[in-house]
N, C-alpha and C positions, 0 to 999 in steps of 0.2 A: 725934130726927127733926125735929121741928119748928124746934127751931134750926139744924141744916144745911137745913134750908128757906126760914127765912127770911135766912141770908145767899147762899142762890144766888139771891132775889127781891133784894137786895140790889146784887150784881153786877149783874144784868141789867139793873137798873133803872141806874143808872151807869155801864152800855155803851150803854143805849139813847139818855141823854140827849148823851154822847159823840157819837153815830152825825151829828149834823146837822152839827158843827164839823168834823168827821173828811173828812163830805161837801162841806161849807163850803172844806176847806184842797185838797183834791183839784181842786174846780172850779178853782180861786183857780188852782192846779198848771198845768193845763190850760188854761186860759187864757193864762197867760204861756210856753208851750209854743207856742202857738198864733201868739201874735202875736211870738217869736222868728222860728218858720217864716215869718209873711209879711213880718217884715223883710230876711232872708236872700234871700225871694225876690223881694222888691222890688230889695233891692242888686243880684243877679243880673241882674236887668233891665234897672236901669238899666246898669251894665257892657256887656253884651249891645247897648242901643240905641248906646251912645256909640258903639261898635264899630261897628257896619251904620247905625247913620242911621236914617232912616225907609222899614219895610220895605213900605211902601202900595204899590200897584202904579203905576209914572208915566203909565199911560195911564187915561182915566176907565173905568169899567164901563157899557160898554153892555150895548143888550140883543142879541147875537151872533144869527147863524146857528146855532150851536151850540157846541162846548166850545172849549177855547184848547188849542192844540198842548201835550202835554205836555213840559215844561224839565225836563231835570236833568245831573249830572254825570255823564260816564263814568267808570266806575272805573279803572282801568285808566290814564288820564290826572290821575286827580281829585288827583296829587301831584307835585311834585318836587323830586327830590331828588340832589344831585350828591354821587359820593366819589372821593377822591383814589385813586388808582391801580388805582378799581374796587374797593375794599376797603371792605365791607358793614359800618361800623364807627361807632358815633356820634362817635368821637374824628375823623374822616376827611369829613365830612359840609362840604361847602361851602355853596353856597347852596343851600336849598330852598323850596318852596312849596305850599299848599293853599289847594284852593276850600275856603271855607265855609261858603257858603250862596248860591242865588241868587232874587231875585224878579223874577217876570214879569205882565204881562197883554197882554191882545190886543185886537182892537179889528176887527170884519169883520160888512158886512151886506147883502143883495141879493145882487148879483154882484162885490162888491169884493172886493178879495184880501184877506189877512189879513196885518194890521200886529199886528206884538208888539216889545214893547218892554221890555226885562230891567235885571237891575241883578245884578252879579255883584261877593261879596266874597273878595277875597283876602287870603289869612296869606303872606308873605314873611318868609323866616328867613336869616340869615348866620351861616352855622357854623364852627369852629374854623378849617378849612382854606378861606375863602374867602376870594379875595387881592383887594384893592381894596374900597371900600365902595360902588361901583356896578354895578349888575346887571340887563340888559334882557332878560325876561322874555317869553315868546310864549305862545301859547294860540288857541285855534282854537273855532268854531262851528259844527257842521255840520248843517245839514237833513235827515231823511229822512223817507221816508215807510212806510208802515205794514210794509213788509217791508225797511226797514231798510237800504235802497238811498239812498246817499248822494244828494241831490239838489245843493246847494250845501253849500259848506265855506270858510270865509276864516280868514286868521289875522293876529294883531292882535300889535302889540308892547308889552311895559309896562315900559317904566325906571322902576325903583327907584335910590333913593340912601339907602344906613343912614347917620345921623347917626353922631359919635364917641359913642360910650358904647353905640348901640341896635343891638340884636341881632335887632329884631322890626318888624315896621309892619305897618300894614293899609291896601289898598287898593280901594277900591271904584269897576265900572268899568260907563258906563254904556251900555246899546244902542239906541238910541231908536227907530229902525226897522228890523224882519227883515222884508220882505215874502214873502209865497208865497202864490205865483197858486193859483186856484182851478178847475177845468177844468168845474165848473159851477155853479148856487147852491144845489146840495144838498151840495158837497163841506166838510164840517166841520174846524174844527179837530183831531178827535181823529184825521184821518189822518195826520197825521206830528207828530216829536219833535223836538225841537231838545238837542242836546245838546253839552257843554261842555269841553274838558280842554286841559291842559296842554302844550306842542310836545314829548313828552317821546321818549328813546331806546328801543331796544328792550329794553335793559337794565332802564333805568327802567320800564317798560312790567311787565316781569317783576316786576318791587321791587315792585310796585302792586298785581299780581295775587295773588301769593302773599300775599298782606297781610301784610307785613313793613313796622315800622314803630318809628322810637324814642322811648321816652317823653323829655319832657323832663328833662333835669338826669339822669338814672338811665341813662340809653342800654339800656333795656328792652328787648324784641321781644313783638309781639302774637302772635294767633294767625292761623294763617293762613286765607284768605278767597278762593273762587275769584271770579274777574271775567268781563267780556267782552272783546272784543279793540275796538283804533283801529280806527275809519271811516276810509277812503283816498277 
């Protein structure tokens, strides 16, 4: 008894002195875990800024009457995408496009109207069946306000030119003044939205809604996604 005693005092005392390197090689572990992730995410980032620039807003931050209109994309517009003979197919896909991100700020105090100025980036694609390597691209902006009633709408045109070899580009396009009057100086930015999409069909319009959509290189489909419909 006493010798199976003293060799389980034996072990333990030679797990315990084990226990601080064991914890020693773990940290060590997790450490270099760590600082893999914030390389990876640094890389991300920087990728990410090349792509958008600097996403600061171009107008300075004052201090407002109150919030800045909310910007974003509509769904339903926020792609396009062209196919040959109307056949839903990655192999058939001409040129397409997507918003991917856009930044804004505003600028409004007293009784002045509210200036906002955005920065909207675009992915432009040339797919198998698109003929020529130039492609002028539209897209529209429209104002409303809290119930969704278009107040202004403009549309803009973006020529694109793919170099030989490039399938891809990114464009980033800028708005330096939306005005919209104020009907008094308590009227806030958060009553109307400015929102952003593409000149697209009503075809395409559907391609959007249903959230159909193809991965790259794989000609995948996602799942589907209900949307909202074009402001006229």
């Amino acid at each position: 008894m006493r010798r199976h005693l003293l060799v389980a005092a034996a072990v333990a005392l030679t797990a315990a002195a084990a226990l601080p390197e064991l914890a020693q090689a773990q940290s060590r572990r997790g450490g270099q875990d760590q600082q893999r992730q914030q390389e990876e995410d640094a890389a991300k980032k920087r990728k990410r800024d090349a792509e958008w620039g600097n996403r600061q807003s171009p107008l300075p931050q004052l201090r407002n009457a109150g919030p800045c209109p909310f910007v974003k994309t509509l769904y339903d517009a926020a792609r396009y995408v062209e196919f040959k003979d109307g056949r839903e197919a990655s192999a058939n896909v001409g040129f397409s496009g997507e918003i991917q991100g856009i930044s804004a700020g505003c600028e409004y105090k007293d009784d002045k109207p509210i200036e906002v100025a955005m920065e909207v980036l675009f992915e432009l694609g040339r797919g198998p069946q698109a003929e020529g390597r130039q492609k002028t691209f539209r897209y529209w902006v429209a104002v409303t306000d809290r119930n969704r009633s278009v107040l202004e709408k403009q549309t803009f045109e973006l020529p694109v030119t793919f170099k030989e070899g490039e399938d891809r580009v990114y464009v980033r396009e800028t708005l330096n003044r939306i005005v919209i009057p104020r009907a008094e100086m308590t009227t806030s930015g958060s009553n109307f939205e400015i929102l952003v999409g593409f000149d697209v069909t009503p075809q395409m319009a559907a391609f959007n809604r249903e959230g159909k959509r193809f991965r790259l290189n794989v000609g995948g489909q996602a799942s589907n996604t209900a949307g909202s419909t074009t402001p006229q």
